[in-house]
N, C-alpha and C positions, 0 to 999 in steps of 0.2 A: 722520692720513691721509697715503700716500703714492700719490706721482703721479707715471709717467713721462712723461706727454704735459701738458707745461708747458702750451700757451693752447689758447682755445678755437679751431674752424675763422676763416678771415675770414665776413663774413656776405657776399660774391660766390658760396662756395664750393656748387658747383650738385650736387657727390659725395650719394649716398646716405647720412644719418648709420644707423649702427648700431650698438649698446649690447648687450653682451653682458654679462647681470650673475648674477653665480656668487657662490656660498661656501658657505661651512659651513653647514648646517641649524640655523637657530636665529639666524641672525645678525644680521637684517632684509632679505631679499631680495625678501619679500613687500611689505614698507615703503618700500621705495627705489623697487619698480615701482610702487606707487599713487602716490609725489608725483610720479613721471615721465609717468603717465597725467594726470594734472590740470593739466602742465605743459605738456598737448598733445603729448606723445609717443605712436604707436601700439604697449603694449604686450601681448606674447604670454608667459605664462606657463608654465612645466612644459614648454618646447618638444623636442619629442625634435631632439636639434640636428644629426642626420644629415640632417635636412630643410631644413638652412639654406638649402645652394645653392636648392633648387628654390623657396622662399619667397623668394629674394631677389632669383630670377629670374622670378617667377612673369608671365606675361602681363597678366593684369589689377589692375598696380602702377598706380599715377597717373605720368603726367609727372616728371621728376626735379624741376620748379620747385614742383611740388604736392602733392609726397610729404610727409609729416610724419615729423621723426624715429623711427628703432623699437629698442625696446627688449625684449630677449630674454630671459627669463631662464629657467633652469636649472641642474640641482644633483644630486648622485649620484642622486638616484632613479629617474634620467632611464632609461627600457631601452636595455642595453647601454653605460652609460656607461663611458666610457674616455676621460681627460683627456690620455693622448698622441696618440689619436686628435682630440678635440676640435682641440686645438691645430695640428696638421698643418693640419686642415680650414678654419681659421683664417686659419693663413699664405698656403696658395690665394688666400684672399677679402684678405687685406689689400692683396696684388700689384695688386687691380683697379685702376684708375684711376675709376672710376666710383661707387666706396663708403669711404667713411670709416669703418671698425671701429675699434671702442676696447671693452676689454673690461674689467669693473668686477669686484672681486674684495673681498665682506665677510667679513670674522673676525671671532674673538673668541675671546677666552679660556675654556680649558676649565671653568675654575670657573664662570665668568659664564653659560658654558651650560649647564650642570649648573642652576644654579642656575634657569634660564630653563625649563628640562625641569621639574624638580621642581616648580616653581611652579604651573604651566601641568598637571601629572599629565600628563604626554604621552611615553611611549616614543620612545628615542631609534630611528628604523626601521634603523639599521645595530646597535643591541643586542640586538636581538631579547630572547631573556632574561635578557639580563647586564644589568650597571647602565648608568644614560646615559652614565657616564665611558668604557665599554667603546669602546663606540659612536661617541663624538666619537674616540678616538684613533684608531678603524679608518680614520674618514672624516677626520682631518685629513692621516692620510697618504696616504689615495686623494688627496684634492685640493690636494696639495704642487705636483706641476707647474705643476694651474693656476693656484696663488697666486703661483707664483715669474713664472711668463709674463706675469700680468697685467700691463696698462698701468697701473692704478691699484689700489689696496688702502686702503679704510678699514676701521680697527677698531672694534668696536661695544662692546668690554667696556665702556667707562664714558659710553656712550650711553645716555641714555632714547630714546623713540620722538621724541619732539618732537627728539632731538637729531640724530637719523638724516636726519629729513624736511629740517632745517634744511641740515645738510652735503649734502645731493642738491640740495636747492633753488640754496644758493647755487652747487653747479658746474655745473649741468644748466643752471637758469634763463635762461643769455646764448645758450648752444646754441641755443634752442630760438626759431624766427622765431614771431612774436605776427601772427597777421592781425589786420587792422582789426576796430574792432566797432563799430559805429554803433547 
């Protein structure tokens, strides 16, 4: 795993948290938003991410002190995806003073998705009828920006799933304020 954003917020910190989690198809991005939902984060899947601005300004948000962190994810299937557009649209939101973006970036190695494709009998959707190898090199080059821009990058090749949850738990887990439960 690497990480540009060394520690977590302080827990004063009253900014809107926002989690933008991308990669390769196949990687766990599915896996990483379920342990962030169960962590109490609000997350939104397959998000077409030209709708950021207007979701993150949206009127009927809660209070910044009652907001729960949100987590975003999406990935080339997204319509009209364009990762130097993403990333512009990004930079805007990161300027705010009012939101904490940090954006989460999974890989993994082409065999290991091959592998993960064949397994699974599921078409790579960037292969259409070529083989899944076709497919992951088209999309690992479509999402080279956004791997290189990312804040953080972990790899999934010699991950099981339990390993995935594990590694999200332990960086997500302190982020994330616990209300009481009586």
């Amino acid at each position: 795993m690497t990480a540009r954003s060394a520690s977590p917020p302080p827990a004063t910190d009253t900014r809107q948290r926002v989690l933008l989690v991308t990669g390769l198809l196949g990687a766990g991005k599915t896996t990483a938003l379920k342990v962030l939902e169960d962590l109490g984060w609000e997350v939104i899947d397959n998000f077409p991410i030209r709708l950021l601005d207007r979701l993150i300004d949206s009127p009927d948000a809660p209070a910044p002190d009652l907001r729960p962190p949100l987590a975003i994810g999406f990935d080339s299937r997204t319509r009209g995806f364009d990762p130097n557009q993403v990333i512009e649209r990004v930079k805007k939101l990161v300027r705010r003073d009012d939101l904490q973006l940090t954006t989460l970036f999974l890989d993994c190695s082409g065999q290991e998705l091959e592998r993960r494709y064949n397994e699974t009998r599921r078409r790579h959707p960037l292969a259409q009828d070529l083989p899944a190898a076709s497919g992951i090199a088209a999309e690992r080059e479509l999402m080279d920006p956004l791997r290189r821009w990312a804040d953080m990058v972990i790899s999934t090749t010699s991950f099981t799933s339990n390993d995935l949850q594990q590694a999200v738990r332990e960086r997500f887990h302190a982020d994330t304020p616990r209300p009481l439960t009586v």
